[in-house]
N, C-alpha and C positions, 0 to 999 in steps of 0.2 A: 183392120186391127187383128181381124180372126188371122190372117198370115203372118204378123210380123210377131205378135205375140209369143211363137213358138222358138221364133231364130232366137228371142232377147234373151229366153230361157236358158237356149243351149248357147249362146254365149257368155250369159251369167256363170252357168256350170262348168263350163269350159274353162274362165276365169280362174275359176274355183282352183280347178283339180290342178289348174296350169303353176297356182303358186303354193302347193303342198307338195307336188314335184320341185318345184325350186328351190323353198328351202328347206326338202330333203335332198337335194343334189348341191351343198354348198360350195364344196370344193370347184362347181364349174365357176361359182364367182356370176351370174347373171344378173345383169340389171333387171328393172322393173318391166322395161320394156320389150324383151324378147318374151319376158315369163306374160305377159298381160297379150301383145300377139299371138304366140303359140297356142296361149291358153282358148282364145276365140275365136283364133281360125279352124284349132283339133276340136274344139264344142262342137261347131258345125258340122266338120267332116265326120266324126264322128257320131254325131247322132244320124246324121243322113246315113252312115255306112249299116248303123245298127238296124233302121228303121226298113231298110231295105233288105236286112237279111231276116229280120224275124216275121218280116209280112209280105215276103217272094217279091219286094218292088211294086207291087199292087193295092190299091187306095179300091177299098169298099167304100161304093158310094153313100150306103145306110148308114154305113159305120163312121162314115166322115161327117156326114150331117149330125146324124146324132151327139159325134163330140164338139161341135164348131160351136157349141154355148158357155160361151164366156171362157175363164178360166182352167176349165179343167182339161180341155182338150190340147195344154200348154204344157199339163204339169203328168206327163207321162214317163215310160220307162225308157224310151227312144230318147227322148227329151233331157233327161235326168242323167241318166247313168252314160248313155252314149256322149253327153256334151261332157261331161266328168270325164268319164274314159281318154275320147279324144282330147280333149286339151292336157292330160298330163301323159300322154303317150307323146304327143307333139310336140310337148314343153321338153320332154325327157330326153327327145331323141336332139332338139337342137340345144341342149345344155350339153349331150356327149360330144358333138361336132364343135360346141365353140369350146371346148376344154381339149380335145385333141389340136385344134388352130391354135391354141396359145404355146401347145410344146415344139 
């Protein structure tokens, strides 16, 4: 649970960000479905990309134990803001490709 707890986050987040990109990008016209994908797969990727730049790619081992209790080691800045980030970057950028393919 200690590992999956952190993906659900940044796919929650990701969610998030993926359908405040959507319906501020109206004019692309996107269903639910690309906005709900984009949004959880850029969660992901981006919290991994964030996670890796603010901590060089390296897991301290103290620092990993010490957060693996319970909840809080879920509800971080990697987490939060990188799964935000990437899903409405992701969202944003296939709502400009499916509105360029409709003209």
């Amino acid at each position: 649970m200690e590992t999956l707890l952190p993906i659900i986050v940044q796919v929650v987040t990701g969610i998030v960000g993926g359908q405040a990109v959507g319906a501020a990008l109206q004019q692309a016209a996107m269903s639910q479905l690309p906005k709900l994908l984009g949004g959880a797969i850029g969660g992901v990727g981006g919290a991994a990309i964030l996670g890796s730049l603010l901590h060089g790619g390296a897991v301290d081992p103290a620092a990993a134990t010490a957060a693996a209790s319970g909840l809080g080691s879920a509800l971080n800045l990697n987490n939060i803001v990188g799964g935000a980030g990437g899903g409405a970057i992701l969202t944003g950028v296939i709502g400009m490709v499916m509105n360029a393919m409709k003209k």
